[in-house]
N, C-alpha and C positions, 0 to 999 in steps of 0.2 A: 576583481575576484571572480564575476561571470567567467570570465576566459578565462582562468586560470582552473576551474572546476570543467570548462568543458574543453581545456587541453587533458588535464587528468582522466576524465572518463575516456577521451578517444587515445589513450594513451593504453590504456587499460581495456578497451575494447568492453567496454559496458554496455553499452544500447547499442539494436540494430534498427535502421527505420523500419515506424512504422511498429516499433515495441508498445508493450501493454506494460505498463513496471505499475506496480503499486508502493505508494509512495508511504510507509513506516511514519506517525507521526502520533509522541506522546501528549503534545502541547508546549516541551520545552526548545528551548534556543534553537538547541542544534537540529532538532529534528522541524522545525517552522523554519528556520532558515535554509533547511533543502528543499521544501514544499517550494518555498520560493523562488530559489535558484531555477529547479528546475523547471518548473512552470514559467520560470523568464527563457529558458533554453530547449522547452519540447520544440519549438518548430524547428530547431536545427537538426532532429531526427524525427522530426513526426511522431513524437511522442505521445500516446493516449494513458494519461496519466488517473490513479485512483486514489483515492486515501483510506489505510487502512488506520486503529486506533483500537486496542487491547486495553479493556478497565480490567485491573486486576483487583480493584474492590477492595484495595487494604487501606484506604484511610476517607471512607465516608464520602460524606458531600464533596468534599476536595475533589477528589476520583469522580465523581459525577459533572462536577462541572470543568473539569478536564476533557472529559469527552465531548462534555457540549461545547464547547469551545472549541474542540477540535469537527464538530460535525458545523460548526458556522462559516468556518476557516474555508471547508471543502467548497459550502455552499456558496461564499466569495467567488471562487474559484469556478464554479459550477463542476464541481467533479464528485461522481458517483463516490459515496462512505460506507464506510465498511464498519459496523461497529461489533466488537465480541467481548463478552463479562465472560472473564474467567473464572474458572471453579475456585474455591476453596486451595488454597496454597499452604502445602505441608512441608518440615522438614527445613532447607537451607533456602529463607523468601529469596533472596538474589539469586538461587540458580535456578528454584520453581519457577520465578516469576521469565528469567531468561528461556526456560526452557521453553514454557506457557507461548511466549510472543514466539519462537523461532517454530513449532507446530503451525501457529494461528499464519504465519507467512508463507509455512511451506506448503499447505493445504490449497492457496491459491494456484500456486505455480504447480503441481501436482496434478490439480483438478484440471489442466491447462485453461483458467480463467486469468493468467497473469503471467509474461517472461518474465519478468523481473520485481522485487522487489527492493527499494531505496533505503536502505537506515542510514540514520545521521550523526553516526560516528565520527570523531575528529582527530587529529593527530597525538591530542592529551587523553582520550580514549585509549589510544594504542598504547602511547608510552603506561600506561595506567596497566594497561591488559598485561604488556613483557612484564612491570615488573612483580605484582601479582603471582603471576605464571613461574617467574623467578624463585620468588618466597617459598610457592609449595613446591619445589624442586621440579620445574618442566623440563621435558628433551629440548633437541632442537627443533622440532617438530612444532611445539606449545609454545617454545619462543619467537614463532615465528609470529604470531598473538591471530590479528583479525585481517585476512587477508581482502584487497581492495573488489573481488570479482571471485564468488565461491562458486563449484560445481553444481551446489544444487540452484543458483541461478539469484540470490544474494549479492549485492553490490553497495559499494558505500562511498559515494563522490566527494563527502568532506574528509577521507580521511589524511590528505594532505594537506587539512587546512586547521588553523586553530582556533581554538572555544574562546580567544580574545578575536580572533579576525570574523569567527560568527557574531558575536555580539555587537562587534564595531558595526556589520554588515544591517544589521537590523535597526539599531540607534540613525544610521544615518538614514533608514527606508523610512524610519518610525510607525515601524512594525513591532507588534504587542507578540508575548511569549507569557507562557507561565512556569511558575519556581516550584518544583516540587521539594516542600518540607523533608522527607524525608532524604533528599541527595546530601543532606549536612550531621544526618547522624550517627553518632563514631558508631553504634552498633555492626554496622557496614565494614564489610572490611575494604572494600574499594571507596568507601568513603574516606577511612583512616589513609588510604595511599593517596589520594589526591589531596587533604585538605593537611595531613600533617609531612606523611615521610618525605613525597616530590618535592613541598616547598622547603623541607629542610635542607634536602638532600642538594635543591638547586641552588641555597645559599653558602652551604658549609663544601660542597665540593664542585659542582658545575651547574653555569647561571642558565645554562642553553640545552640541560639534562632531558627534557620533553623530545628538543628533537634531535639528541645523541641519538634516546630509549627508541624514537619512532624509525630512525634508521636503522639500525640494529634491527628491526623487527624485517624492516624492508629486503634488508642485507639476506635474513634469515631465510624469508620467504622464497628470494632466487635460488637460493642454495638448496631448499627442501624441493623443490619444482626440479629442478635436477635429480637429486637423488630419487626421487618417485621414480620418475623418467626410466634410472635405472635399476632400481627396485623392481617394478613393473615386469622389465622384458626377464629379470633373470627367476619373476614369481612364475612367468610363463616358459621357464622352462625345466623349471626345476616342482613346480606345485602343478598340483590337478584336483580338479573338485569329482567326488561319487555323490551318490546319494547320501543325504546325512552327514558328510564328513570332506575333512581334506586331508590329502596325504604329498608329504615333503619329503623329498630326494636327500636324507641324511649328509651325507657324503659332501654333495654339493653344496647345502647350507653351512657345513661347517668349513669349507674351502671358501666360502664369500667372505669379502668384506667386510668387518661389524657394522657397517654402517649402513651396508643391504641389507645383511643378514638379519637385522633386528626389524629392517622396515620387512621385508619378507614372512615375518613370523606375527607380526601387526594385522599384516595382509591377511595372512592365514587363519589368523583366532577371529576377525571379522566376518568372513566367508562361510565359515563352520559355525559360529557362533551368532552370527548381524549385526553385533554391534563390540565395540570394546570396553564397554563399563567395566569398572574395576580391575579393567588390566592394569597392572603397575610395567616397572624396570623391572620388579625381582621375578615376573612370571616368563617377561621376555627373555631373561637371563637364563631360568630354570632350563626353559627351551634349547635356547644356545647350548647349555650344558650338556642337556642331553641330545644333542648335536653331534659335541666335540667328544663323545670316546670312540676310537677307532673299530670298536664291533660291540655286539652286545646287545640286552635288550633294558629296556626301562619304560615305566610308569610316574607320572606326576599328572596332578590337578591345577590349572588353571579358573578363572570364574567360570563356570557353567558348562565346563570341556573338559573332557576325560583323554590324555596325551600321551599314547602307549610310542615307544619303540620298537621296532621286532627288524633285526640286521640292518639295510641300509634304508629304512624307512620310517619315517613318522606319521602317525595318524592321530587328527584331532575329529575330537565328534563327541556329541551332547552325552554328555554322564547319563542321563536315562536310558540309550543306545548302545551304554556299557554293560547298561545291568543285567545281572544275569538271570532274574526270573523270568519264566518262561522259553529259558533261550532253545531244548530239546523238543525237536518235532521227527516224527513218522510218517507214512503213508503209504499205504497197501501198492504194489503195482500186479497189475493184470496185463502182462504183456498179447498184442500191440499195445504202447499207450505212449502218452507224453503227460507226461508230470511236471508242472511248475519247481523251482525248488527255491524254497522262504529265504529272503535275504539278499534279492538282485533281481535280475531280469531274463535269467535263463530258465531253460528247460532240460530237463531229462527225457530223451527220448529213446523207446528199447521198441525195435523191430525182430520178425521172426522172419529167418532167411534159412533156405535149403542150404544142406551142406557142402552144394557146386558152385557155392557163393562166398565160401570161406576164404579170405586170403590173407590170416595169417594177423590178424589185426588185434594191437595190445590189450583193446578193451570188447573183446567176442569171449561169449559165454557159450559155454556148449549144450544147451538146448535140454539134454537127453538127462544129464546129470545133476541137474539141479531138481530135488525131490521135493519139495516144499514151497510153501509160498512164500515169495520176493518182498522187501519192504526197502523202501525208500528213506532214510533218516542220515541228520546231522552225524557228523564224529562226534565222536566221544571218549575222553581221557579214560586209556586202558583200549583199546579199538589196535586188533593186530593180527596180519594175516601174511600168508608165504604169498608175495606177488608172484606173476609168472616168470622165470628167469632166473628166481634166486634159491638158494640151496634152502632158506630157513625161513620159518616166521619173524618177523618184526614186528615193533608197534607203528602205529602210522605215526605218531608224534616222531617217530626219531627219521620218519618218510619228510615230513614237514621240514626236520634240521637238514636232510640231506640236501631239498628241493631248493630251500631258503625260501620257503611260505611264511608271510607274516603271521603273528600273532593273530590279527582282527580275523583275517579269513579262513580262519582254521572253523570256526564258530559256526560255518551255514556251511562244510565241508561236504560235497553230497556223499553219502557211503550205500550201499546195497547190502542187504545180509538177507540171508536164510534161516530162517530157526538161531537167531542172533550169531550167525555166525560171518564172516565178511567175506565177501563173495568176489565182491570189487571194489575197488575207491577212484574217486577220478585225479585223472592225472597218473595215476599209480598202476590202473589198469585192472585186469580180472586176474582171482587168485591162481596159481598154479592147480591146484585141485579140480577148480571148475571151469578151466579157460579152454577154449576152442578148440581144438588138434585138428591136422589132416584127416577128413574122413568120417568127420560128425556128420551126420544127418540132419541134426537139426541147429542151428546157429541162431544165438538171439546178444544181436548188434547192439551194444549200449555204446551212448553220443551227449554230448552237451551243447545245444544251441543255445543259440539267441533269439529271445523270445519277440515273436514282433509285434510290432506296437510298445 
């Protein structure tokens, strides 16, 4: 069994000499029979091993002498213990209390006091975890259950071994474990799958369903590691992150493969949002959908993201960032000057230039004719002026449809007016009334930079 657990890790690229891993240990089977394994297997990587131990404090002295038990175990061993009492556990105990242990691990490796952390999951874990996963309708992604080597630096060397070859393994060491009461009651739903449905399931239809369920998972795993792979490179060609938000190449999302295209929009509600709680199928779907109409604009909500489309683009970003109080600003300009403008990292800059410096440029104001003072503010619905060039007034909204300006960036639009009148708008230029001619005296040059820093 030694060599069969340290073919599996170097198979899986788990330890590099010389690793720090802290080793997960509740007090039961599975997790003292890796304390042991790998404590018979650090010299083959120079492993400096710790032991961690999570009281979750729900059943008394039991959970106390769990801990000590497991802080005897270390001191056997002479390896530094880690002990944490967890808070108060609200809501679903099996997924507080998972969630509780997967912080308390990740905080090591994080703080970089640990590469690695050890759990002592097993291959009736796994099959346990697909079919669970199964039940509440998982993708292929969730079917792919608990993978043996996770990114953020998680690792599980039994999980190609089974909770009868752990036990064998200890009976014959006559090494001591402890039974946690609570693994046997049906209130559990992962109790109900291991102690009733697997063994029904293993007698009435397959006797070897453990490790069908654990391949399956395995099978899944390659497959998802693929797909990522190409998930990945077409996220980076088609998505790009702003401030606050991400925005998706329409077009191209709806040309991919459902099977990128749904990882691609996973990617995206993650990025914009950090995490995917409460994503379902029907939100990924929603997306997809508003994907696939060939032009158009639309609005949906996702958990905690506000998911506009405006032509061949989608943008996701926090529903607070949607809202529109306060979204209206001004600001006096005193030319020379540079004005920041709310909503990105540019500047408005307006210089004053002699009129033998004229050359004819879309966004020159003619100095002489502008009788009032200048203000700097967003657009605004109803916002329309005769640009230079054209025979008549327009509204800028129907400047945006002609330009194919999204939706989102109409909002911090920089516009210039005089006595509320529109002077200039960017991109769109200075109005015919007040723009530059051959032979102005005085010229006042508006520009849009990039602010630096």
């Amino acid at each position: 069994m030694i060599e069969r657990i340290h073919a599996f890790a170097e198979r899986r690229r788990m330890f590099f000499p010389g690793c720090r891993v802290g080793v997960a240990v509740s007090g039961g089977a599975d997790s003292v029979c890796l304390l042991h394994l790998l404590r018979e297997l650090a010299p083959r990587w120079n492993l400096r091993l710790e032991v961690l131990h999570l009281d979750h404090g729900l059943r008394g002295e039991a959970s106390r002498a769990d801990a000590e038990f497991v802080r005897r175990l270390a001191a056997g061993y002479r390896l530094p213990f880690h002990l944490r009492e967890a808070g108060p556990l609200a809501g679903n105990l099996e997924e507080a209390g998972r969630q509780a242990r997967r912080r308390f691990f990740l905080e090591f490796i994080e703080a970089g006091r640990l590469d690695r952390v050890a759990l002592g999951h097993t291959r009736n874990d796994q099959a346990e975890t697909l079919l669970f996963r199964l039940l509440r309708g998982a993708g292929s992604a969730g079917l792919a259950a608990m993978r043996p080597v996770t990114r953020e630096g998680l690792v599980r060397p039994l999980l190609d071994t089974t909770r009868a070859e752990v036990e064998a393994f200890l009976k014959s060491r006559g090494l001591e474990w402890r039974d946690d009461a609570t693994n046997t009651q049906p209130v559990f739903a992962r109790n109900r799958i291991r102690h009733e449905l697997l063994p029904r399931l293993e007698v009435e239809w397959n006797p070897r369903l453990v490790e069908t369920l654990a391949r399956t998972a395995s099978l899944l795993q390659d497959d998802e590691t693929f797909l990522e792979e190409q998930a990945g490179r077409l996220a980076g060609e088609i998505l790009r992150q702003e401030p606050g938000a991400v925005i998706l190449d329409a077009e191209r999302l709806r040309a991919a493969a459902p099977a990128l295209a749904g990882r691609v929009v996973r990617r995206a509600v993650g990025l914009a949002k950090g995490d995917l709680k409460s994503l379902d199928f029907g939100h990924i779907d929603a997306v997809l959908e508003l994907a696939s109409q060939a032009a158009g604009d639309g609005r949906l909500q996702v958990p905690g993201l506000d998911v506009i489309r405006s032509f061949h683009r989608i943008r996701m970003a926090s529903q607070a960032a949607g809202a529109p109080a306060g979204r209206n600003w001004s600001a006096a300009l005193r030319p020379p000057c540079q004005t920041p403008i709310p909503g990105g990292k540019s500047l408005l800059r307006l210089e004053i230039l002699g009129g033998k410096d004229y050359t004819g440029g879309e966004d020159d104001l003619d100095g002489d004719r502008l009788g009032g003072p200048l203000r700097l503010r967003n657009w605004r619905p109803g916002d329309h002026y005769r640009r230079r060039g054209r025979a008549q007034a327009e509204k800028v909204k129907y400047l945006f449809q002609e330009a194919r300006i999204p939706l989102w960036e109409r909002r911090n639009w920089p516009i210039i007016t005089m006595k509320e009148r529109v002077v200039w708008a960017w991109r769109f230029g200075a109005s015919q009334e007040f723009a530059a001619q051959a032979g102005c005296a005085k010229i006042l040059r508006v520009s849009v930079v990039d602010q630096i820093g």
